[in-house]
C-alpha positions in Angstrom: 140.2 183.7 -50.0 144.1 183.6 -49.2 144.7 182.6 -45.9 147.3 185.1 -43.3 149.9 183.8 -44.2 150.0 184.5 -47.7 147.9 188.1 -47.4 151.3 188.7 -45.0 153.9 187.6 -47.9 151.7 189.7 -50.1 151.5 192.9 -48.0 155.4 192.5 -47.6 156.1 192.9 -51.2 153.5 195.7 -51.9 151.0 192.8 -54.0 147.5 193.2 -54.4 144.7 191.2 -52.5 141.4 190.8 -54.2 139.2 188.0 -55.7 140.1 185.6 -53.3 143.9 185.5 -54.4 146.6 187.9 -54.2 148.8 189.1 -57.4 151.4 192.0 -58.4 154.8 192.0 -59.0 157.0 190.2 -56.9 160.9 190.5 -57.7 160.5 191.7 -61.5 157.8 189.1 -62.2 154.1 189.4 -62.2 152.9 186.9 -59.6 149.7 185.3 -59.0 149.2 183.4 -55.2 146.5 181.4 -54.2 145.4 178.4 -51.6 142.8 175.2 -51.3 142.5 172.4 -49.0 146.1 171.3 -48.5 148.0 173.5 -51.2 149.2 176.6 -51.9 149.7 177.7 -55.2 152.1 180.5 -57.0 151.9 181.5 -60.0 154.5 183.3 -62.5 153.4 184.6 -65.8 156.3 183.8 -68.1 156.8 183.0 -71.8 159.8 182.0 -73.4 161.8 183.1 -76.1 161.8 179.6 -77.4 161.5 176.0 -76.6 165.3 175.5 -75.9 165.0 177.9 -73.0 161.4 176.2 -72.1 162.8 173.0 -72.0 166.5 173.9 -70.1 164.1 175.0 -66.9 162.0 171.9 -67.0 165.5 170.0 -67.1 167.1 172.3 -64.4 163.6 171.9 -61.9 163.5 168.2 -62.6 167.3 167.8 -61.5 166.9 170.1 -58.5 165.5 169.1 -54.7 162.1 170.5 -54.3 161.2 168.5 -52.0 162.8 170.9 -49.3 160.5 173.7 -50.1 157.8 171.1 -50.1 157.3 171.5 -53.8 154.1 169.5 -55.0 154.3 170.0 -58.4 155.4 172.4 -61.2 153.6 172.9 -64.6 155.1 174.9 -67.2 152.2 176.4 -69.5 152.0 178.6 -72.4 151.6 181.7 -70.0 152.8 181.2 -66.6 155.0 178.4 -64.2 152.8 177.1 -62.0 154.0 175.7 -58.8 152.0 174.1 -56.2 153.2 173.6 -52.7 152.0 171.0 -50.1 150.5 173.3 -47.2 151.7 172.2 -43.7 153.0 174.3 -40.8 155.9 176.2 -41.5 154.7 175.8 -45.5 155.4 179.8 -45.4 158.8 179.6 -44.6 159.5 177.0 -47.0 157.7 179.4 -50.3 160.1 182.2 -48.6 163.3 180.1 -49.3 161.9 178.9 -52.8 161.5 182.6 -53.7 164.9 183.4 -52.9 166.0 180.1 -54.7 164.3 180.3 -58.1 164.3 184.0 -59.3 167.3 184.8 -58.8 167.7 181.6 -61.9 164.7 183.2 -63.7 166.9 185.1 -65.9 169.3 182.6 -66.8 166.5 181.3 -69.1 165.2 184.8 -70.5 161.7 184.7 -69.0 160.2 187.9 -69.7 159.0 190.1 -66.6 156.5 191.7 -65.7 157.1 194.9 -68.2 156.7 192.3 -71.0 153.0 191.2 -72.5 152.5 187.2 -72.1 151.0 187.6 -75.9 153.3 190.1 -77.9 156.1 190.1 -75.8 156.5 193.6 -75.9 157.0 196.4 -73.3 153.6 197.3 -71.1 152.9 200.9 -69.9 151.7 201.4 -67.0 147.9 202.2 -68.5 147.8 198.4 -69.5 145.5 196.4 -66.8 145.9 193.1 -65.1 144.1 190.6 -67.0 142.8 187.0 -65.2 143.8 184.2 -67.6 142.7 181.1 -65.8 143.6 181.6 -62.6 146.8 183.3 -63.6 146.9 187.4 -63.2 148.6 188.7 -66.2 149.3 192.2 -67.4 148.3 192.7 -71.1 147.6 195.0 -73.6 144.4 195.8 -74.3 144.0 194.3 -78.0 146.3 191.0 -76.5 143.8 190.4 -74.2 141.0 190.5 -76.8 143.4 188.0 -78.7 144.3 185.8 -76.6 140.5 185.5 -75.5 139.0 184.8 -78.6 142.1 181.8 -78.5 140.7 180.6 -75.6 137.4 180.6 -76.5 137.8 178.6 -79.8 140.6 176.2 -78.6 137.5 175.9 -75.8 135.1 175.3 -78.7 137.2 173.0 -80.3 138.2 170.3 -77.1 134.0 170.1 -76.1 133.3 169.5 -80.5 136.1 166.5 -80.5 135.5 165.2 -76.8 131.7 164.3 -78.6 129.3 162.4 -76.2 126.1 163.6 -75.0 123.6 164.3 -71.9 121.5 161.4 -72.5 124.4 158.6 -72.3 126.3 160.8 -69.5 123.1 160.3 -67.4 122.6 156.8 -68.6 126.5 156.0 -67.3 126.0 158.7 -64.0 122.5 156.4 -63.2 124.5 152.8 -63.4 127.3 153.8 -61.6 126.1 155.7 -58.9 122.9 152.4 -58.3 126.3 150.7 -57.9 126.7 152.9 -55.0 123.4 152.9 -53.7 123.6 149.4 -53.1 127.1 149.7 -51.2 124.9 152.3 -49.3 122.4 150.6 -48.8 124.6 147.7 -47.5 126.4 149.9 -44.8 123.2 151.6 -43.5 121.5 147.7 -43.1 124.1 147.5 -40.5 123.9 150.7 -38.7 125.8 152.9 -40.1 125.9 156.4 -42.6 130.0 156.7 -43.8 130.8 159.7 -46.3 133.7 157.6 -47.6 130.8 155.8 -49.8 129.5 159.2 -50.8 132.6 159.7 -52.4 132.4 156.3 -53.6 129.1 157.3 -55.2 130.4 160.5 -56.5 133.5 158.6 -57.8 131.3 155.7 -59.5 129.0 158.7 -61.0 131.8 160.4 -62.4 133.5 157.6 -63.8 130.2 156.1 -65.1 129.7 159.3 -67.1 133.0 159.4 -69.1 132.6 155.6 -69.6 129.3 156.2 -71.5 131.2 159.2 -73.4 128.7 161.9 -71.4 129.3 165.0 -73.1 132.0 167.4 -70.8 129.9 170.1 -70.4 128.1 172.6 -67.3 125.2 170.3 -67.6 127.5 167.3 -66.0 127.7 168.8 -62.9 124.2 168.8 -62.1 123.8 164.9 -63.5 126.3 163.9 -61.3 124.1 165.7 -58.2 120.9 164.3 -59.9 122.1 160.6 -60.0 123.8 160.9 -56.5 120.4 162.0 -54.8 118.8 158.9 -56.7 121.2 157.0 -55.3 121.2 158.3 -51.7 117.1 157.6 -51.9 117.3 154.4 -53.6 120.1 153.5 -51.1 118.5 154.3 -48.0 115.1 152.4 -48.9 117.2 149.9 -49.8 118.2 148.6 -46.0 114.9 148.9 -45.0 114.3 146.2 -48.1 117.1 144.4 -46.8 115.8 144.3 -43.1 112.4 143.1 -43.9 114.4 140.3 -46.3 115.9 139.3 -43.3 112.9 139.3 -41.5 110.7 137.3 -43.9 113.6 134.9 -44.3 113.8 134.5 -40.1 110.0 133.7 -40.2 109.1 137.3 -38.5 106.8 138.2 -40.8 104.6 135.4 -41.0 102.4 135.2 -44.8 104.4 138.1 -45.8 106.2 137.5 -49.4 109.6 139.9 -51.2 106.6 140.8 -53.1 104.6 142.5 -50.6 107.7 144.8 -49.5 107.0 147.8 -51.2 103.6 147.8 -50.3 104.6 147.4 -46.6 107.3 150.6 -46.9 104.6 152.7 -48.5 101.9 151.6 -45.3 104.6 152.5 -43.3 105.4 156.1 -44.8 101.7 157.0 -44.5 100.8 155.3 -41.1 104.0 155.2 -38.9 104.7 158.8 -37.8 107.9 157.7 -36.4 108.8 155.5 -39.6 108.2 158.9 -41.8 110.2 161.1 -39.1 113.1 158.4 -39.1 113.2 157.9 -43.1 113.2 161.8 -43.7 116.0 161.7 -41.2 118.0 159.3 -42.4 117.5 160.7 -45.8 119.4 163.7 -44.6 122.3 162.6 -42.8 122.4 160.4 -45.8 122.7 163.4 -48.6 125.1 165.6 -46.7 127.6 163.1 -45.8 127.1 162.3 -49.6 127.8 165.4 -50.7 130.2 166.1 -48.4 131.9 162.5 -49.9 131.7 163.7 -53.6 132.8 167.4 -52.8 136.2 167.0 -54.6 134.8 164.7 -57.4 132.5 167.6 -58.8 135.4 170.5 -57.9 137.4 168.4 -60.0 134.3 167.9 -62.8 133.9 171.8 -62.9 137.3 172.2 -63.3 137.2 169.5 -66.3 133.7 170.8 -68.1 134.2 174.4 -66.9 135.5 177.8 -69.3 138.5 179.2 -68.8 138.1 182.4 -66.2 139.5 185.5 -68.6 138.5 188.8 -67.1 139.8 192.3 -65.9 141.1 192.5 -62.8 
């Protein structure tokens, strides 16, 4: 959902809010807004009459001082400009001045508006529907849209055939790198303590074990990565209880005791210690929501990576 601040800018220049963004036309262009943690994002649907005129706005942006309208980036894609803003108080003021900055230099460049189709780039009627084109609300005509979907689709098809890889060695990679991070787990629990920064680090070692293995970039990697990270939260958390009894059989505490005999100890404790059980299971978790809570932004980021496009009617 868009926060008040950009349902307000919206409402002010007659935009639409729905499906947790706002779009419409804003100034002669069909704009698309939307928010996150930390950003805000605009959108312009735009193509270009040719790559001269592509180009002379990337070399006029790059020259120009964004930082005052605390411009985080700017893409320029095949169907809209896409310009993130770092969101801080007072961020609405600053996207206020950037409008009145920018499109007023829109048509220096001949970016069509939004009477023009993204795909033909020929006049719309007002029958023609908004179209969602990954994340970008675009008005199209009706056999455009079918076009440009089936493009999607393919180029889609395509990237996941050449990318290659499989399940099997994505879980393989997900496993090794995320028992990398069970044993940082299990090192910081031995001392007393549960941190989400190593759930990302488990999330983050997951992830990057996956793509090291060639795992394929699919939906199915989300739910390896949240498969290996539970195995690693688990295999974690036993693990400081195997490195407190260590420590104990080491300092002589555990007289006749062996490493060997540790496993069988943990499981006598699970089914005979009430308290051990109620502990474990509690510490298990703490343990799996500040580890989700750590590796959050890693699978938002994975979706975004393995996920289709979003193309639908608005």
């Amino acid at each position: 959902m868009i926060g008040p601040g950009l349902k307000k800018f919206a409402d002010e220049n007659n935009m639409i809010s729905g499906h947790g963004m706002a779009y419409g036309d804003l100034r002669g262009y069909a704009v698309t807004l939307t928010e996150g943690s930390g950003y805000k994002r605009m959108a312009i649907a735009a193509t270009f009459p040719n790559e001269e005129k592509k180009s002379a706005l990337r070399a006029f942006l790059d020259s120009s001082d964004l930082s005052q309208y605390r411009v985080k980036s700017i893409v320029l894609t095949g169907i809209s400009i896409d310009i993130t803003f770092l969101d801080n108080p007072g961020t609405m003021t600053k996207i206020r001045d950037f409008t009145d900055w920018l499109f007023p230099q829109l048509q220096n460049y001949e970016i069509s508006g939004i009477s023009t189709c993204v795909k033909c780039k020929k006049s719309l009627s007002s029958s023609d529907g908004w179209r969602l084109i990954s994340d970008v609300a675009v008005p199209l005509h009706d056999a455009c849209f079918e076009k440009l979907s089936d493009e999607i689709r393919k180029e889609e098809a395509q990237r996941r055939e050449a990318a290659g890889g499989s399940y099997v060695s994505g879980f393989i990679g997900g496993l090794l790198g995320a028992l990398l991070g069970a044993v940082l787990w299990a090192l910081v629990m031995s001392v007393g303590y549960v941190a989400s920064i190593i759930g990302y680090l488990i999330g983050w070692l997951a992830n990057k074990g996956y793509d090291l293995l060639r795992g394929k970039q699919g939906p199915g990697k989300i739910a390896i990565i949240v498969i290996v990270t539970i195995i690693a939260v688990i295999i974690g958390s036993f693990g400081s209880d195997v490195i407190a009894l260590i420590s104990m059989i080491n300092g002589g505490e555990l007289p006749g005791i062996g490493y060997g005999d540790i496993p069988n100890i943990i499981f006598l404790m699970l089914s005979e210690d009430t308290a051990y059980l109620t502990a474990t299971l509690m510490n298990l978790g703490l343990g799996l929501v500040f580890a989700f809570l750590g590796v959050f932004t890693i699978l938002k980021t994975a979706k975004k990576q393995t996920g289709n496009k979003k193309i639908r009617n608005l």
